[in-house]
C-alpha positions in Angstrom: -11.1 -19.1 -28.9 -9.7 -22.1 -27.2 -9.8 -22.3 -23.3 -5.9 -23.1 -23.9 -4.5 -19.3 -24.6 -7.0 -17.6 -21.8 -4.4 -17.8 -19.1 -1.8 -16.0 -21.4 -4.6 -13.2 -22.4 -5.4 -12.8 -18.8 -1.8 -12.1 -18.1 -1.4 -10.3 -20.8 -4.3 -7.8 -19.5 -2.9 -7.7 -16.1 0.5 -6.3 -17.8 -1.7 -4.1 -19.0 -3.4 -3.2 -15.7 -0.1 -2.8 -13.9 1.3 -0.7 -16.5 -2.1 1.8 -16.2 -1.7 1.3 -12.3 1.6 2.8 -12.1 0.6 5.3 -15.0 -2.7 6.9 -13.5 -2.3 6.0 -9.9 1.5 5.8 -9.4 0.8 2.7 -7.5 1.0 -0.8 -8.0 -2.4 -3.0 -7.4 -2.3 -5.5 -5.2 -4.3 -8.1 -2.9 -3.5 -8.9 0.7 -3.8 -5.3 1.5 -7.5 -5.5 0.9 -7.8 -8.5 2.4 -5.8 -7.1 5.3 -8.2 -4.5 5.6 -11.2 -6.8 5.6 -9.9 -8.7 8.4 -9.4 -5.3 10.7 -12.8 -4.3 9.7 -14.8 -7.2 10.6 -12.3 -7.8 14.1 -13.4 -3.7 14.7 -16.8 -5.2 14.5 -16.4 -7.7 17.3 -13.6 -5.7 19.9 -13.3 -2.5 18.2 -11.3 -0.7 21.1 -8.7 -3.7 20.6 -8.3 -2.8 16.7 -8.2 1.0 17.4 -5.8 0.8 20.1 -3.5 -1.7 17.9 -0.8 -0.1 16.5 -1.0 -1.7 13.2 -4.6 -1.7 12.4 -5.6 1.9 14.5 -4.3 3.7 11.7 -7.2 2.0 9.3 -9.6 3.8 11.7 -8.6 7.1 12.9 -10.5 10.3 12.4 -14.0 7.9 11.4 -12.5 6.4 8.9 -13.1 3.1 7.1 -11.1 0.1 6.0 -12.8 -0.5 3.4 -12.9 2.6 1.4 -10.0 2.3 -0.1 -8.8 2.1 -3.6 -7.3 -1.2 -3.8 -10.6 -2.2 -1.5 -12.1 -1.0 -4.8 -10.5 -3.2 -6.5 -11.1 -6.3 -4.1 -14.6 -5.5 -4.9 -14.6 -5.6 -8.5 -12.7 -8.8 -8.5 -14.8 -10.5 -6.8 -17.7 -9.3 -8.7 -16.2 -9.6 -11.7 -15.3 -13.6 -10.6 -19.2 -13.6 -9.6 -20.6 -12.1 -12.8 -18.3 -14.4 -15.0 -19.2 -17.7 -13.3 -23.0 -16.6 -13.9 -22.7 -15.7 -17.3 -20.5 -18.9 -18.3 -22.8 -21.3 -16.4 -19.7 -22.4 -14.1 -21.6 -20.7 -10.7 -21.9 -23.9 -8.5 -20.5 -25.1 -5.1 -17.9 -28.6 -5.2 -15.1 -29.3 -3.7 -12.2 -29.8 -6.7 -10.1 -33.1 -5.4 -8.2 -36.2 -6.4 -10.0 -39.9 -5.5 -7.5 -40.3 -2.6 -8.5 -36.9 -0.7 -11.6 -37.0 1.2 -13.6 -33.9 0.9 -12.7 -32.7 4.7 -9.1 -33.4 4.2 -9.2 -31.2 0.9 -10.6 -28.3 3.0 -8.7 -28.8 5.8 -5.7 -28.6 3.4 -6.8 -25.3 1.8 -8.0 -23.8 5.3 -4.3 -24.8 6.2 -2.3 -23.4 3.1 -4.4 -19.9 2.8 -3.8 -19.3 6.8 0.0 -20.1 5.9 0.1 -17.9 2.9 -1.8 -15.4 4.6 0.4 -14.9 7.6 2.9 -15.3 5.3 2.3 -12.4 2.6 1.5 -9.8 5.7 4.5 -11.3 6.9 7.1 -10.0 4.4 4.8 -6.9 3.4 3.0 -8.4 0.9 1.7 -11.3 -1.5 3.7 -13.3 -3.3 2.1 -12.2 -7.1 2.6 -9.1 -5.9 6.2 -9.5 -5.1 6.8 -11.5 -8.6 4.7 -9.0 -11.1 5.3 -5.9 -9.6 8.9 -6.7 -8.6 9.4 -8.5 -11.9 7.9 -5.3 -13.7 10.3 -3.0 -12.1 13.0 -5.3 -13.5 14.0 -6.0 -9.5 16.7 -8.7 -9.9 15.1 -10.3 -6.5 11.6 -10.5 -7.9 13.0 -12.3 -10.6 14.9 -14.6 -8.4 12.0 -15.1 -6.2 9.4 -15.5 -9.2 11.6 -18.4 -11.2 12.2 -20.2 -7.6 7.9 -20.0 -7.3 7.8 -21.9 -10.2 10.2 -24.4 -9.8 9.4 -25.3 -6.4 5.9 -25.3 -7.2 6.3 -27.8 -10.1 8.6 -29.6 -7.4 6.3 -30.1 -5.1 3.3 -30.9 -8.0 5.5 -33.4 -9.1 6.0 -34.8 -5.4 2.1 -35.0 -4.8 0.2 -35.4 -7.9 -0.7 -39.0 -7.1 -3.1 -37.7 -4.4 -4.8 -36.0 -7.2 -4.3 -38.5 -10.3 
């Protein structure tokens, strides 16, 4: 099978995966919670009377419990994994820095540094991430998600449009 249609089976499958989610679970899946959660757990590390006493992130540990043994932590997990495992068994598991000629490599990572702190803070921000907002919004047929997941697109092919010399 061409690499062309793998995209539109991996959506496909997360369909799929939502559908089950909301089936078994009666939850959506989703991603910036775990990564919430990692945050709080490695900060508890460092100053963990400062995370237990904050009102947001105390809840993660009261009674002994853990951040990261949660379901959608679970999840987190096995994505990465999975990513891991796939990358190995494909022969695609090395480091590089993915770039146009006219980005030096510490501008490209200062970029990315830059844009995952911004969607970050962003996605905690309004309660969540923005695939989350657009399929599990979209899938409950929430007029908004679609609004919000069209106006994704076309901005972002806006903006591609706007800076693909850097990376031509």
């Amino acid at each position: 099978m061409k690499d062309y249609w793998q995209p539109y089976l991996g959506g496909v499958a997360l369909g799929f995966l939502l559908f089950f989610s909301f089936l078994i679970c009666g939850k959506s899946v989703g991603g910036s919670s775990f990564l919430t959660r990692l945050a709080a757990y490695f900060v508890h590390i460092v100053a963990p009377s400062h995370i237990e006493n904050s009102a947001y992130f105390g809840r993660y540990f009261a009674g002994a419990k853990t951040p990261l043994n949660y379901w959608l932590a679970y999840l987190g997990y096995g994505t990465f994994l999975g990513g891991l495992a796939s990358a190995f068994v494909h022969g695609r598991l090395k480091i590089s820095i993915d770039k146009g000629p006219k980005v030096s490599p510490k501008g490209r990572l200062a970029l990315a540094m830059f844009g995952g702190i911004f969607v970050g803070f962003a996605s905690r921000l309004g309660l969540g991430c923005t695939s989350g907002q657009g399929l599990i919004g979209a899938s409950m047929l929430s007029v908004g998600s679609w609004v919000f997941l069209f106006s994704v697109f076309l901005g972002g092919y806006a903006i591609a449009y706007r800076v693909r010399e850097g990376w031509l």
